[in-house]
TORVEXRO-417006 format. One record per residue (C-alpha): residue number from 1; residue in three letters; x, y, z. Coordinates in steps of 0.001 Angstrom, whole numbers. Each point is the difference from the previous one (the first is absolute). Layout:
BEGIN
i:NUM	aa:ALA	u:X	v:Y	w:Z
...
//
This chain:
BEGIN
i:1	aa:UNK	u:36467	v:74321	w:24025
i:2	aa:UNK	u:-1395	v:-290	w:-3703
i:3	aa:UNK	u:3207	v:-1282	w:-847
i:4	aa:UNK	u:-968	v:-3789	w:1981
i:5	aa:UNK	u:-3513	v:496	w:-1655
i:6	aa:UNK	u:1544	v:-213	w:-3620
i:7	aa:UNK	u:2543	v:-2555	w:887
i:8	aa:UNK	u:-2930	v:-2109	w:815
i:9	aa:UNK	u:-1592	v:1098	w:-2941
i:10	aa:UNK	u:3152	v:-1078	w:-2281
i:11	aa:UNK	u:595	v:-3267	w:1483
i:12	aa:UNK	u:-3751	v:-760	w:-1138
i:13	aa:UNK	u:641	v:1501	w:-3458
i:14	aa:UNK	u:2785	v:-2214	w:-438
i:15	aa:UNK	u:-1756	v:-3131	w:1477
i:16	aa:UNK	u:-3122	v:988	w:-2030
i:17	aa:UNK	u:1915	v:-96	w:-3277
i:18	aa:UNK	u:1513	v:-3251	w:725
i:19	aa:UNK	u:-3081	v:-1357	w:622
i:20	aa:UNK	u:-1493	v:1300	w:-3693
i:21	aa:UNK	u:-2803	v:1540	w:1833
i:22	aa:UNK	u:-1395	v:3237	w:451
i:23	aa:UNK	u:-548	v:1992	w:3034
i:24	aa:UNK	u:-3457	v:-336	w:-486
i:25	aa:UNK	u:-202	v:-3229	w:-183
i:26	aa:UNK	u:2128	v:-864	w:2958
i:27	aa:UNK	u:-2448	v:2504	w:2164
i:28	aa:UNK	u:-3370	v:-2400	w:-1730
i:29	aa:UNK	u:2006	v:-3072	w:1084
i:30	aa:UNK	u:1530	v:1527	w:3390
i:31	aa:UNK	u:-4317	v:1300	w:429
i:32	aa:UNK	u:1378	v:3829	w:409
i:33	aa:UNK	u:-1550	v:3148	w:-1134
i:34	aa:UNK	u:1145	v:1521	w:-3616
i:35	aa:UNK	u:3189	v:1307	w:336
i:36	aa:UNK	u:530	v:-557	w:3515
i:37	aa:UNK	u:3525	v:-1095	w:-1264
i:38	aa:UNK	u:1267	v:2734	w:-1968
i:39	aa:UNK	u:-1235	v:2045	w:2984
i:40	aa:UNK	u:2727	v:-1394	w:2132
i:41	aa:UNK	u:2681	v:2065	w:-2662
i:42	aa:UNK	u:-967	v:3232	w:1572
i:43	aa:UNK	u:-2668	v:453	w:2797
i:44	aa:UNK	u:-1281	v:-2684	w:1515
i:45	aa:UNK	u:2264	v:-2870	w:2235
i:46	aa:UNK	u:-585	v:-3711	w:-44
i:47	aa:UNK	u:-1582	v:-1555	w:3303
i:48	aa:UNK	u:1566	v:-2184	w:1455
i:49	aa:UNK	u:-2690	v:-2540	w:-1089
i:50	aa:UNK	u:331	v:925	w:-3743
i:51	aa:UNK	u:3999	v:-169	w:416
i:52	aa:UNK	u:-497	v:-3873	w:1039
i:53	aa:UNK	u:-2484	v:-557	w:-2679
i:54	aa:UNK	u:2049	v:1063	w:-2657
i:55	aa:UNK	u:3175	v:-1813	w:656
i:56	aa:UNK	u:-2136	v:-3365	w:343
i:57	aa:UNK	u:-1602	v:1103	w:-3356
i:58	aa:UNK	u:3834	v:460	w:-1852
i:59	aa:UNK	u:1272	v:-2978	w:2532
i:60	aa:UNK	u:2734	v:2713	w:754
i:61	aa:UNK	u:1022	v:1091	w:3571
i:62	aa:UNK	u:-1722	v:2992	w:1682
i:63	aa:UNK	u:3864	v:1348	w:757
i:64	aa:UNK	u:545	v:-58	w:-3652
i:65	aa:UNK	u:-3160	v:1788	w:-920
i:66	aa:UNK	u:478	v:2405	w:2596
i:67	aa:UNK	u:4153	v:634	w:-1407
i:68	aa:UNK	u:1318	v:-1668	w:2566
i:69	aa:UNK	u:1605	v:-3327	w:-1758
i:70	aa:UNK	u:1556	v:329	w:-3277
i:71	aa:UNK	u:-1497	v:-3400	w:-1838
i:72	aa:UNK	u:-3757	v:-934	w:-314
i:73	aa:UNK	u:1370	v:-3144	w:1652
i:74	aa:UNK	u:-2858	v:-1983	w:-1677
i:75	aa:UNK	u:-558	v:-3731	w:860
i:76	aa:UNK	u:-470	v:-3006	w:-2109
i:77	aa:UNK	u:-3662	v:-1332	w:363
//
């Protein structure tokens, strides 16, 4: 079970550091408490409403944030 928590948590590591941001900044931007992000890496699991929110913030899939697609499958804007 904390295994799914920290793939989460990795896929937004790596988006995170493609981005050039810091997780505290995307939690300011994304209006989330302090480290509500780095939470996700061992005790806490996304809601489904923060899961959405996230990939429309990294314009990435929800299947690839949650490890189930392979590539962010980003689209051209």
């Amino acid at each position: 079970m904390a295994q799914e928590y920290l793939f989460v948590y990795s896929r937004l590591k790596l988006l995170i550091k493609e981005a050039h941001k810091s997780f505290n900044q995307v939690e300011r931007e994304l209006g989330y408490p302090r480290n509500t992000l780095k939470n996700y890496k061992y005790k806490k699991k996304p809601s489904v409403g923060r899961v959405f929110e996230m990939a429309n913030y990294f314009n990435v899939s929800i299947e690839f944030l949650l490890g189930m697609e392979e590539e962010t499958d980003k689209t051209s804007l």
